[in-house]
N, C-alpha and C positions, 0 to 999 in steps of 0.2 A: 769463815767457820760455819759449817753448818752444825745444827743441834736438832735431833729429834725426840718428840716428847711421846712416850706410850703408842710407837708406831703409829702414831693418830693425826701427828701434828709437826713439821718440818719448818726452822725455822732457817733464813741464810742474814747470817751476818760478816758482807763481804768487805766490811770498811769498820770496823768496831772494835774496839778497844775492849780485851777480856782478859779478866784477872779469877785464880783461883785462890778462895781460903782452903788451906789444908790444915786438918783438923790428927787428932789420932786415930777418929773411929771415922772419918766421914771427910767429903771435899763439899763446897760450897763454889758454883764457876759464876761468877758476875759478870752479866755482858754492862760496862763500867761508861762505853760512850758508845754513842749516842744518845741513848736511853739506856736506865737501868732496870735492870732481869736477872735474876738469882734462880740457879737448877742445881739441883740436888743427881748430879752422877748415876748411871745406871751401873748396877750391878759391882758397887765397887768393895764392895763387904768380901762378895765370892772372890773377886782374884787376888781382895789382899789377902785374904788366907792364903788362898794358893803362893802368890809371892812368900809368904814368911815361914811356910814349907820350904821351900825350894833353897831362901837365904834367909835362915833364923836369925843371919848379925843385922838385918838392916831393921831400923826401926819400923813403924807403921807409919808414920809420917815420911818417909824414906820413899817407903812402897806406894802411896799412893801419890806422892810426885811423880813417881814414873810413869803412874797408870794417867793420870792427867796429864803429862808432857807428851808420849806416846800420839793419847787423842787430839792436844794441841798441833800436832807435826804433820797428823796426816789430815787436818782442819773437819773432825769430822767426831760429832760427841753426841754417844746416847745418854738423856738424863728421862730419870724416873717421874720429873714432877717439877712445875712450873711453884719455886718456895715464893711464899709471899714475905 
């Protein structure tokens, strides 16, 4: 999985165990092993709107599982900010 932070900063974690909390308003992605690291998702406010346009039935927690599986699949995730 690569993760990049504020186009400033690229992180690779090619052997690491990453779990995402999904929230209603918000995802939380933990890189959980090796070391723990918590990022706060880029951009993910704008497409779940856009998602809940497009399918009013699926929840918000619905939509942004998709938007984090999606990023999971192609090993490759913009986040906003390194959460402490």
């Amino acid at each position: 999985m690569v993760i990049t932070v504020n186009d400033s900063r690229v992180y690779k974690f090619p052997q690491s165990t990453i779990a995402a909390e999904i929230y209603t308003d918000r995802v939380e992605v933990i890189i959980v092993y090796p070391e723990r690291r918590k990022f706060i998702p880029w951009g993910e406010r704008v497409r779940l709107t856009d998602l809940q346009e497009v399918y009013p039935e699926r929840t918000p927690q619905n939509s942004l599982t998709t938007i984090v599986t999606n990023a999971f699949q192609n090993r490759f995730l913009q986040v906003d900010e390194k959460a402490e």
